[in-house]
NUDREN-844841 format. One line per field, with one value per residue (C-alpha): residue in one letter; x negated, y, z; residue number from 1. Coordinates in Angstrom, 2 decimals. Last residue first. Layout:
res = [A/...] $
u = [X/...] $
v = [Y/...] $
w = [Z/...] $
n = [NUM/...] $
***
This chain:
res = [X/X/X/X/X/X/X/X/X/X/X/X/X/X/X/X/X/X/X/X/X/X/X/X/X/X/X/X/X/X/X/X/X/X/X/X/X/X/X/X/X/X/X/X/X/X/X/X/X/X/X/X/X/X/X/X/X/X/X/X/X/X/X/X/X/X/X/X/X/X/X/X/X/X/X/X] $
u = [-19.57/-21.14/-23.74/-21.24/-21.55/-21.04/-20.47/-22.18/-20.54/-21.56/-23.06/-22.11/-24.25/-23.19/-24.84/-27.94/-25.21/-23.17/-26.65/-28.85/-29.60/-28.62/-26.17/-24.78/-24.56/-22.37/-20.10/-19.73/-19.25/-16.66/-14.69/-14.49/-12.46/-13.87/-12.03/-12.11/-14.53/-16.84/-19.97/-21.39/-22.26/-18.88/-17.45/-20.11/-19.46/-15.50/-16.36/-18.81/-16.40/-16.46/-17.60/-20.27/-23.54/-22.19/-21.48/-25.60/-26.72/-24.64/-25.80/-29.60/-31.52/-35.32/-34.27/-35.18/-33.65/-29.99/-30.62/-31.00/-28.19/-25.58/-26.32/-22.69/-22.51/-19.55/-18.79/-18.19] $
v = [33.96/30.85/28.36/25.40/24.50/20.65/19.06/16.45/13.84/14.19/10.70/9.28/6.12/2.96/-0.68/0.96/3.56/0.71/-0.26/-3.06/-6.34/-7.61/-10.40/-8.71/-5.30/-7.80/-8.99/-5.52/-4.60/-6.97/-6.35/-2.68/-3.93/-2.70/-0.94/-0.16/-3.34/-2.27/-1.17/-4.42/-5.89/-5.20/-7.31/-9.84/-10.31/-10.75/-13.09/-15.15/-15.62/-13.91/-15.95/-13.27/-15.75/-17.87/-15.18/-13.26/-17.26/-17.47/-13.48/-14.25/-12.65/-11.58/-9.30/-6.29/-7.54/-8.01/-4.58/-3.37/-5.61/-3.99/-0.78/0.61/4.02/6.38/8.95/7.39] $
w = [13.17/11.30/12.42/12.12/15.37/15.85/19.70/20.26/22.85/26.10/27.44/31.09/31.93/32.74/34.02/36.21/37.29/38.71/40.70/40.73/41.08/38.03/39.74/42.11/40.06/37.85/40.39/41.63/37.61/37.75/40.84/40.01/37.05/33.60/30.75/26.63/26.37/22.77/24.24/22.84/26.00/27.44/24.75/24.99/28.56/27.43/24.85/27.57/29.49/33.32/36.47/37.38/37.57/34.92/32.37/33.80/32.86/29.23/28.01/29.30/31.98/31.76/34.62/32.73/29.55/31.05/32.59/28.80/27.79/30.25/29.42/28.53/27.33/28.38/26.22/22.93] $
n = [76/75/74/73/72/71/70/69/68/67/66/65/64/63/62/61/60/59/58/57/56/55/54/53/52/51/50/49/48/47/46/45/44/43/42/41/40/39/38/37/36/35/34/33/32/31/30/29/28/27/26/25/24/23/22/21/20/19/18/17/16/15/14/13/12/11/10/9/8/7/6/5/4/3/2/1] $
***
């Protein structure tokens, strides 16, 4: 996966649970758990807002852009 979501290590910065961040940004707890997990295939602009909001902080705080490896096979 490319793009990493950090959700739960802002969560722990701001001593924030999973149920008070899902009542802060008016999303289910399923679908916070979803992003949570890495697992959420999109996010509106309207939740991560809502979630910056919350966190205090910024979209780059919540996701970060990671290369995947690429193998060589030390032949030539």
């Amino acid at each position: 996966m490319a793009i990493v979501v950090n959700v739960d290590v802002m969560m722990a910065r701001r001593k924030m649970s999973l149920t008070e961040l899902a009542e802060k940004v008016d999303i289910t707890m399923a679908n916070l758990s979803i992003l949570k997990t890495g697992k959420a295939k999109a996010i509106r602009f309207s939740t991560l807002e809502a979630i910056c909001a919350a966190l205090d902080c910024q979209p780059g705080d919540i996701l970060e852009y990671v290369p995947d490896r690429v193998e060589t096979s030390g032949t030539t």
